[in-house]
C-alpha positions in Angstrom: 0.0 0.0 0.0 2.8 2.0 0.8 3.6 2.1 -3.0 0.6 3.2 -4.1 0.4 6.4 -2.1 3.9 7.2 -2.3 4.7 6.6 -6.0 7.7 8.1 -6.6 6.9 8.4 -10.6 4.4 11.0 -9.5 7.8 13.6 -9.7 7.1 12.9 -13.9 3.7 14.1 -13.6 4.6 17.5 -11.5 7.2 18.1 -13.8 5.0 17.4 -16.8 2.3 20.0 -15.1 5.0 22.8 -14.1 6.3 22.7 -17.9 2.8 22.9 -19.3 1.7 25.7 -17.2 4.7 27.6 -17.8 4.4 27.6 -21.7 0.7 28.5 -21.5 1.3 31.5 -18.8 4.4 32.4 -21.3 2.1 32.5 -24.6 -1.1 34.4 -22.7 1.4 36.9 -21.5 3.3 37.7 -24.9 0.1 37.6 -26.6 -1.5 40.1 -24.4 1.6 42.2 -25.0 1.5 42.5 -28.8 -2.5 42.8 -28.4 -1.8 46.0 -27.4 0.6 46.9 -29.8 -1.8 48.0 -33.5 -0.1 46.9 -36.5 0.6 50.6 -38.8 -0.7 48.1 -41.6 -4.3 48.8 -40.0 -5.2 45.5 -41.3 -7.2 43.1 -39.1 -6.4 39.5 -38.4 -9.3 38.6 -40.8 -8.3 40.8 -43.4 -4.6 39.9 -43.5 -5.8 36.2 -43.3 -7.7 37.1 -46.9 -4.6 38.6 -48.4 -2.4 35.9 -47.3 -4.5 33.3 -49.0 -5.1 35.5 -52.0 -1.0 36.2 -52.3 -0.7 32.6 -52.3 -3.0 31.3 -55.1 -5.9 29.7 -52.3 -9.2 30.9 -53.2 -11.3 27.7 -52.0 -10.5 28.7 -48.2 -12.8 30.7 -46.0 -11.7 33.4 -43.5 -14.6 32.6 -40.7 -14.7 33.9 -36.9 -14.8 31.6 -34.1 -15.7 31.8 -30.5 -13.2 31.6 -27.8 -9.8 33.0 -26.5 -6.9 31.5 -28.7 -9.0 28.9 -30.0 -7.7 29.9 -33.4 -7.2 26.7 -36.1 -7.1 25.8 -39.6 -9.8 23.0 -41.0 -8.6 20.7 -43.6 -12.1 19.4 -43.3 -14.2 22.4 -44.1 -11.3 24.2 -45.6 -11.5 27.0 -43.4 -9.5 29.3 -41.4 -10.9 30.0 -38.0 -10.3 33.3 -36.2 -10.9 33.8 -32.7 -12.4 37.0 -30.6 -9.2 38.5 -30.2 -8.0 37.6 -33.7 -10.3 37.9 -36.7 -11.5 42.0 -36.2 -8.4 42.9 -34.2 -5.6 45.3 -35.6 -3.1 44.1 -33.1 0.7 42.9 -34.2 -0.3 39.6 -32.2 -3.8 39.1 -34.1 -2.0 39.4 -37.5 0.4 37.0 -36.3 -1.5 34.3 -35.3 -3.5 34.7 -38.5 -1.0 34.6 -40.5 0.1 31.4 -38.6 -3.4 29.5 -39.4 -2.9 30.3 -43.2 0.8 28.7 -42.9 -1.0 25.3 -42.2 -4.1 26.3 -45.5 -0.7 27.0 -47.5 0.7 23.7 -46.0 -2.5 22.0 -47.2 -2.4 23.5 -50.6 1.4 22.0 -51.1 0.5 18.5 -50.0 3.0 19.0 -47.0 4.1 15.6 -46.0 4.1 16.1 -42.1 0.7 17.7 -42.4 -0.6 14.9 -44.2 1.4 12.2 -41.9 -0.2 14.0 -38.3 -3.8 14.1 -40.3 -3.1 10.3 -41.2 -2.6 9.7 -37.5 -5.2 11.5 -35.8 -8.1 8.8 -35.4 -5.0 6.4 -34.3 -4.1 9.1 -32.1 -7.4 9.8 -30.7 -8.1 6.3 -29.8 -4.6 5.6 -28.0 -5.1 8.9 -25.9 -8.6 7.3 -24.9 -8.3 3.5 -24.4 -4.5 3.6 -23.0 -5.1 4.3 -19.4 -8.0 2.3 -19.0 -6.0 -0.8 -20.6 -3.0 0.1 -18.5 -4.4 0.6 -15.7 -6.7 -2.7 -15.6 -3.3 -4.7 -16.4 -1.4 -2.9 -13.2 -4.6 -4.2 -10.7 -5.4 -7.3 -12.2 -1.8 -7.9 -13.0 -2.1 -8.8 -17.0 1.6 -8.1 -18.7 -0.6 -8.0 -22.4 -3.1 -5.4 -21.2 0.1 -3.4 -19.6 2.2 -3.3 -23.1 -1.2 -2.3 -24.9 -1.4 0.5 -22.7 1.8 1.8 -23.4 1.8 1.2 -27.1 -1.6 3.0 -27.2 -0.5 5.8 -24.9 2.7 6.0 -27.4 0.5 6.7 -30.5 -0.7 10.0 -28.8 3.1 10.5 -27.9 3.9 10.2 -31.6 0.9 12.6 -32.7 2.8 15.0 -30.7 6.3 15.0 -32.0 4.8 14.6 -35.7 2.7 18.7 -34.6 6.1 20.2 -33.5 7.7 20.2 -37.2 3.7 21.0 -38.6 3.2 24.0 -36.1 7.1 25.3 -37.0 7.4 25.3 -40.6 3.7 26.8 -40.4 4.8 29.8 -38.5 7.8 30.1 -40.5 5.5 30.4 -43.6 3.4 33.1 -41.8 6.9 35.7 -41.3 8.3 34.6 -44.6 4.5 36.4 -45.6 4.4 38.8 -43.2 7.6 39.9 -44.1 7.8 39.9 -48.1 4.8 41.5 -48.8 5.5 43.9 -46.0 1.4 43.1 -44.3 3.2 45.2 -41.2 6.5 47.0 -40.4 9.6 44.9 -40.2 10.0 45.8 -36.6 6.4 44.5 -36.2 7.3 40.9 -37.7 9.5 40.8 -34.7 6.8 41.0 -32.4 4.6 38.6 -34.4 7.8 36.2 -34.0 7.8 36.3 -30.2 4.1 35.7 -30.2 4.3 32.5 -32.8 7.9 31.1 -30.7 5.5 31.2 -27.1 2.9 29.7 -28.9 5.1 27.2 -30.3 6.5 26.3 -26.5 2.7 24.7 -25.6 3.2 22.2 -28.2 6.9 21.3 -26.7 5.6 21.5 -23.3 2.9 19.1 -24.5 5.2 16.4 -25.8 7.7 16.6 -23.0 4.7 16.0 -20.5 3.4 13.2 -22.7 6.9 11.6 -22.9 7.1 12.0 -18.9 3.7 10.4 -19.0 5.1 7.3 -20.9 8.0 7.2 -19.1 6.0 6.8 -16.2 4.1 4.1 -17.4 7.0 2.5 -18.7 8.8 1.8 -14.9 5.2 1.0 -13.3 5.3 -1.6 -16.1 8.8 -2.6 -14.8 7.7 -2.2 -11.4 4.7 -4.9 -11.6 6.9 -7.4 -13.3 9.5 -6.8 -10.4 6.6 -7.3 -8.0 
């Protein structure tokens, strides 16, 4: 019993929380910064959205708004590009930024990008690993089944792996978004500079993410080890 309550692999999951927390204070702060900094461009998140797309040859996407607080995305689905509040009718460096960013993956899209299209492929995988794995693992620790233990882990690895495949996806899509910003001169240059520091923090969540998630897996890696100790 002592085991239980005093799991030392619990240190993985504080660690995973302190890093997570830390990346989303870091990107609410810098985006509230450049929220208050209005791009001389006067252009709106919305309507830089438009002339990205239009600049790079996509007519079939929409510009639509979105409910929410950086819930900003990018469909594949519906082919649309999904502003939030404090995004699609803002003039803000920071709103322009993150617009920008959400045509990077439409542009992505539009190129057949192969890591875009390899995270896409992987998302009902994914999906169903982040949902079964726990329940499989965990039946296997208290009923003491090796088979339902490995399942766990694999499963809980597929969601580990939809991770690492976003970090290379959400990069490249903010590097389109300057590369935009930038040559057709949508803001100031000094202004792409802020957009940057708002895309990098934003960027952080999704390394925060997948170092938690490979604490997570680490963790359920040595209680696997553990129980066959035991």
């Amino acid at each position: 019993m002592y085991g239980y309550y005093f799991d030392p692999t619990y240190i993985l999951l504080v660690i995973g929380m302190v890093l997570s927390l830390a990346a989303s204070a870091k990107v609410k702060g810098t985006f509230a910064k450049y929220s208050k900094v209005h791009s001389t461009s006067g252009l709106t998140g919305a309507e830089a959205a438009q002339q990205i797309l239009r600049m790079a040859g996509i007519t079939d996407v929409s510009v639509v708004a979105v409910a929410g607080s950086l819930t900003d995305h990018y469909d594949p689905r519906t082919r649309q590009v999904a502003l939030s509040q404090d995004v699609y009718g803002k003039t803000s460096v920071a709103a322009i930024g993150v617009a920008a960013h959400e045509c990077g993956h439409a542009i992505q899209d539009a190129v057949n990008y192969a890591p875009l299209n390899i995270r896409t492929a992987i998302v009902p995988a994914a999906n169903i690993g982040s949902t079964l794995s726990w329940p499989l693992f965990l039946a296997g620790l208290v009923f003491s089944i090796r088979p339902l233990l490995t399942l766990g882990i694999l499963l809980f690895s597929l969601a580990v792996l939809f991770q690492l495949v976003t970090l290379p996806v959400e990069f490249n899509a903010s590097a389109r978004a300057l590369k935009m910003l930038g040559d057709n001169r949508l803001i100031a240059q000094e202004e792409v500079k802020g957009a940057q520091k708002v895309l990098v923090a934003a960027a952080l969540t999704y390394v925060a993410a997948l170092a938690a998630s490979v604490l997570q897996l680490l963790r359920l890696i040595i209680l696997a080890g553990g129980r066959d100790r035991d």
